[in-house]
N, C-alpha and C positions, 0 to 999 in steps of 0.2 A: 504494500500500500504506500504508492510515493504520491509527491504534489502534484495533483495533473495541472493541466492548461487552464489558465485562467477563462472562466465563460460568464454570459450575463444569468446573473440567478432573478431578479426581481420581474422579470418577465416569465421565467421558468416554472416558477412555481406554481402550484395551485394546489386548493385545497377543497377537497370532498368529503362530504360530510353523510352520513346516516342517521336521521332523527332527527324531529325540528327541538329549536331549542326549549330547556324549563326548565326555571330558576328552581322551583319548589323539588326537582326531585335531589341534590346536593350535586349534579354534574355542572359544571362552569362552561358550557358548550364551547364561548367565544373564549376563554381562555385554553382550553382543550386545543382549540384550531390554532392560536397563536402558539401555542408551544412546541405543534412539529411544523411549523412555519420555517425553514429555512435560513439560516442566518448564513454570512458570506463567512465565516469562522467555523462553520461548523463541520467541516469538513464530511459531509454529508450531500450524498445523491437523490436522495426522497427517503419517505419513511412511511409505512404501516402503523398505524394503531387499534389497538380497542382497549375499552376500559368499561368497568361493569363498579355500580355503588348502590348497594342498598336496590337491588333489582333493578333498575337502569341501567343504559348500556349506550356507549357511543363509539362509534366506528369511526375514523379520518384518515386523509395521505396527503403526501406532499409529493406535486409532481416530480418528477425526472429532471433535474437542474441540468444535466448533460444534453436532452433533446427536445422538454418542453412539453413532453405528452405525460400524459393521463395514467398512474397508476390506480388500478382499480384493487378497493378494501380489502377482493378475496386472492388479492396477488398473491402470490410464493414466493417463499427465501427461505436460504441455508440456515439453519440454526444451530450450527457450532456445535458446544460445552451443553447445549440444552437436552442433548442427547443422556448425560449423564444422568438425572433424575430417573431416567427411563431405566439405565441399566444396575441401578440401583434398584429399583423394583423386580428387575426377575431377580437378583440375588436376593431380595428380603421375600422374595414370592417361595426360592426355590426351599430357602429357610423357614418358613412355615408349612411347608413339605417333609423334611427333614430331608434331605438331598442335601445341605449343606450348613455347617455350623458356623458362624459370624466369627467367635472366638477363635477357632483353629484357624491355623497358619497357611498362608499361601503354600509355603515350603513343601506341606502335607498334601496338601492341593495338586498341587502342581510341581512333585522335583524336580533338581535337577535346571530349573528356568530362573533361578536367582543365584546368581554366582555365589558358594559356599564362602569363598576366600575373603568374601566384601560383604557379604548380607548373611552372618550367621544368625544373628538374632532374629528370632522369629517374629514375622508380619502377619498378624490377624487378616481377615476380610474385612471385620469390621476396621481395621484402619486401614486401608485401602479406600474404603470408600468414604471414611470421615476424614481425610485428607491429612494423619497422624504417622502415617509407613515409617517416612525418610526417606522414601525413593524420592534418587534423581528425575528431572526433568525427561522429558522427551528429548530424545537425539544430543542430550546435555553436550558441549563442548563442541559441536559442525561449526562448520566454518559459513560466515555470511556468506548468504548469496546478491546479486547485482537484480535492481526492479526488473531485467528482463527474465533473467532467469528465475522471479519468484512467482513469474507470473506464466513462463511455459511450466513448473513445476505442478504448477495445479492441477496440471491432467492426471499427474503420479496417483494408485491407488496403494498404498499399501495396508498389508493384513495387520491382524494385533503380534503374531509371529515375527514379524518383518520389523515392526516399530520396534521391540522388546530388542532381537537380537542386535539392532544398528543404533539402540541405545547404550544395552550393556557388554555386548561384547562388538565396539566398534574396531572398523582396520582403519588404522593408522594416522590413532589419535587413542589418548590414555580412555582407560575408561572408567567413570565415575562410579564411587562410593556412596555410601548413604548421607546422607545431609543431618541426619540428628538421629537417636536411637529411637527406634518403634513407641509409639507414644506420650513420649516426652513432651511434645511440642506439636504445633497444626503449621502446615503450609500448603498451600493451594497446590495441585500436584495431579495432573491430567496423563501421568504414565501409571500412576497409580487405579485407571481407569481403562489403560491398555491392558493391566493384566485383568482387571476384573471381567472384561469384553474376553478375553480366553481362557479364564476360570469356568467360565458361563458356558462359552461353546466346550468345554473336556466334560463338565457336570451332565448336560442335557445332550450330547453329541450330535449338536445340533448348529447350526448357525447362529450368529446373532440376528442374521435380519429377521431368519423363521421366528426365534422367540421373543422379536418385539413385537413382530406384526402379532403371533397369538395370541400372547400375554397382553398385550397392553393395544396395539391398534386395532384390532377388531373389535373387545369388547369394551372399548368407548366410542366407534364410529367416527375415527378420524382417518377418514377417507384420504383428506387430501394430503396428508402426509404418508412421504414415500420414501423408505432404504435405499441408499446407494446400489447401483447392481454391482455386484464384487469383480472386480479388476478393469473397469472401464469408468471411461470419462463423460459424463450425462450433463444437459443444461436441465436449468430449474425450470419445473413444467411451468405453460403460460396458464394464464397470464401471471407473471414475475415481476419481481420490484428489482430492478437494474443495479451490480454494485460493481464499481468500476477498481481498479491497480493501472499506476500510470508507468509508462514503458519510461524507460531512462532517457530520450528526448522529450518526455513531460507527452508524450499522447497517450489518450484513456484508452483502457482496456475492457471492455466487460468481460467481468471474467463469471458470470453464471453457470458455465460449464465448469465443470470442476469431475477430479477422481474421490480423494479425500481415503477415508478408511470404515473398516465395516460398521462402524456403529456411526455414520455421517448421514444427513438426512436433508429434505426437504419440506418445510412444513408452511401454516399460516397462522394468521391470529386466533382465528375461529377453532381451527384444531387444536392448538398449545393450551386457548380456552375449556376446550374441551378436556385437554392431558389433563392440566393442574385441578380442575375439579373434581374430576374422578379418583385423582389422588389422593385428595383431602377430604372427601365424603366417605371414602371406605369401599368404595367400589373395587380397587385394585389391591391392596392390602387389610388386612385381619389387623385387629388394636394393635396387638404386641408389637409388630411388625410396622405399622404407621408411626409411634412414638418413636421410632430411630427417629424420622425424621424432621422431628421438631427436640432433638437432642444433641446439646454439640457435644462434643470427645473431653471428659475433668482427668485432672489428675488424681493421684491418690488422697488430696485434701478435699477432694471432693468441690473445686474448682475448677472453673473451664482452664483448659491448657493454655498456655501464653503464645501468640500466633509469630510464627518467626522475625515477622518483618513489620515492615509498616506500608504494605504492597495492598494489603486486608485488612479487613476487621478492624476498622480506620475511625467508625463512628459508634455515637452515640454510647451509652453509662457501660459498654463493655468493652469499651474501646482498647485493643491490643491485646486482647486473648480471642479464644476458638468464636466464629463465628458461623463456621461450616459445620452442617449436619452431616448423616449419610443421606446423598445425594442433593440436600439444599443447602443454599445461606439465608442465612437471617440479615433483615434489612431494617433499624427501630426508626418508628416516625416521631415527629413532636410530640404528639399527643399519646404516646406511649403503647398504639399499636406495632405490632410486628409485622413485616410483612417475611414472607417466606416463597421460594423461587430459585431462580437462576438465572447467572449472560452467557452467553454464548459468541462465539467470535470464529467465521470463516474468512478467507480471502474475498474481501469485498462486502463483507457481509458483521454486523454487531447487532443484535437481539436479547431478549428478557422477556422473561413470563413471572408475573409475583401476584402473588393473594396473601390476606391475611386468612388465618385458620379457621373461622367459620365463611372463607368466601364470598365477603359481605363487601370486599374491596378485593379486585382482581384485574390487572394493566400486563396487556401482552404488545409489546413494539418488535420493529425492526427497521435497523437504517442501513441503506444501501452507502458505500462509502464512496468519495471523490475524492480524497485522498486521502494520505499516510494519515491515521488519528493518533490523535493526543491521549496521552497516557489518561487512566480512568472511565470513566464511563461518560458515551457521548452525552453532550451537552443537548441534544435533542429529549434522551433518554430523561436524563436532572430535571429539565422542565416539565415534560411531561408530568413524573412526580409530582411537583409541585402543583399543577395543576389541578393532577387527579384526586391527590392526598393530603394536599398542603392545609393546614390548618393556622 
């Protein structure tokens, strides 16, 4: 994601709307539309919305700043890291099955796939997916690549096999240790999700994409979301919300095609809408099993773990410990609700889905990007917020 070409945005834009406005139900309609309005800063291509308050519901877009047309509400986009919640669920699915224990160790799980000599100390599931391991990064240590080359790489598919072994047994570059001892400490950690995505296919001997679609896209009817096909390069079905990487002479790319890896998707507002309710009604998960995910990872004083860095878990009265559950983050508002969710982030692409626990506030975006973004969460994303929840 580099700077693309400077082009005219205030002519570009446009904004579409679902449902006439009213004050009396607590949605801000005309604040709603100002907030995915387009700013020349925001380094933003258009954006998707819906937001749902107290049984109301408002849907908006901001056109295509790169061509000027029309993205329509039930457009499609990549959604990243949002895939995680999901694979979080067939692991607490296959655990109320008894298929698999949260406490026992990957090691157990899976030998033999965590170099003995670097990872002796045993990694739970359960810290795998409450972001506690100490596993390294993805691909920890590669060498940058040039805006062209990150933008023909997109077509690359690789498996959870393929990420794992060119993470931890790289050629010709050292290969990374653990970052902190198994529980100790929380750090956001998205290879810790590459092994969970091949725990899951050894468990059920089955794919990942077969067991999200059973497990979880069919029986909530989220149609319009669809698995990557395994080893090939797919554009986002139309009609799609455009998200551009700009070539190294500053011209945009859309890079909507993409390979990515097996648990990579394509979805919309109205599905994600669909995901995160069904998660938090009970529809997908049994009690026992739901309560992971409104629980972040204490230590033995029976406080939340201290989060590595200051990358996370940045706000509000918990500020600098665990704020990741298994499978969500916690997001606290002024008014001392919680919201709970996920971002997500592809090439061209930065997304969210969040609701509070009884569902009674629930905001699913996504912004196609125009260029390289700014550390954080897009500025489109912040307003909307405010908008939707701001008290």
């Amino acid at each position: 994601m580099r700077r693309s070409a400077a082009l005219l945005l205030t002519a570009a834009v446009t904004v579409g709307v679902v449902a006439p406005a009213q004050a009396a139900d607590g949605l801000d309609r005309a604040a709603l539309r100002d907030a995915i309005a387009i700013r020349p800063d925001d380094r933003t291509s258009g954006v998707v919305a819906e937001v749902h308050k107290n049984g109301r519901t408002w849907r908006g877009t901001s056109g295509d700043i790169l061509t000027g047309k029309h993205i329509s509400p039930d457009a499609h986009f990549r959604i990243g890291s949002i895939t995680k919640p999901m694979e979080a669920v067939i692991l607490l699915q296959l655990s109320a099955e008894g298929r698999v224990d949260l406490d026992r160790s990957v090691q157990h799980y899976l030998p033999g796939l965590l170099p003995q000599d670097r990872f002796a100390e045993p990694i739970t599931v359960r810290q795998l997916l409450n972001h506690s391991s100490g596993l390294p990064h993805d691909l920890e240590g590669a060498p940058g690549v040039s805006p062209d080359e990150d933008i023909e790489r997109r077509h690359d598919y690789l498996t959870f096999d393929e990420v794992i072994r060119q993470t931890l047994r790289p050629e010709g570059r050292p290969a990374p240790g653990p970052h902190f001892s198994p529980g100790t400490r929380q750090e956001y950690n998205s290879f810790g999700y590459r092994v969970a995505g091949r725990l899951i296919e050894e468990i059920t001997g089955n794919s990942y994409q077969d067991e999200v679609t059973t497990r979880i896209l069919k029986p909530l009817k989220m149609w319009e979301t669809k698995p990557v096909v395994p080893g090939r390069s797919r554009p986002v079905p139309r009609p799609y919300l455009p998200g551009y990487l700009s070539k190294g002479d500053g011209t945009p790319v859309d890079v909507n095609e993409q390979g990515g890896l097996p648990s990579s998707m394509t979805s919309t507002t109205g599905d994600l809408d669909r995901f995160v309710s069904g998660l938090f009604d009970g529809r997908l998960l049994r009690p026992a099993q739901a309560e992971e995910l409104f629980t972040v990872p204490k230590g033995a004083d029976g406080k939340p773990l201290p989060y590595a860095d200051a990358s996370n878990c940045n706000t509000g009265p918990g500020r600098g410990t665990a704020c990741y559950s298994v499978g969500l983050m916690s997001v606290p508002l002024p008014d001392g609700t919680v919201l709970w969710g996920k971002t997500g982030s592809d090439p061209g692409y930065r997304s969210g889905v969040f609701a509070s626990r009884d569902l009674a506030r629930r905001a699913v975006y996504s912004t196609g990007t125009s260029s390289a973004p700014a550390g954080g969460a897009p500025a489109v994303s912040l307003r909307l917020a405010l908008a939707a929840f701001g008290t």
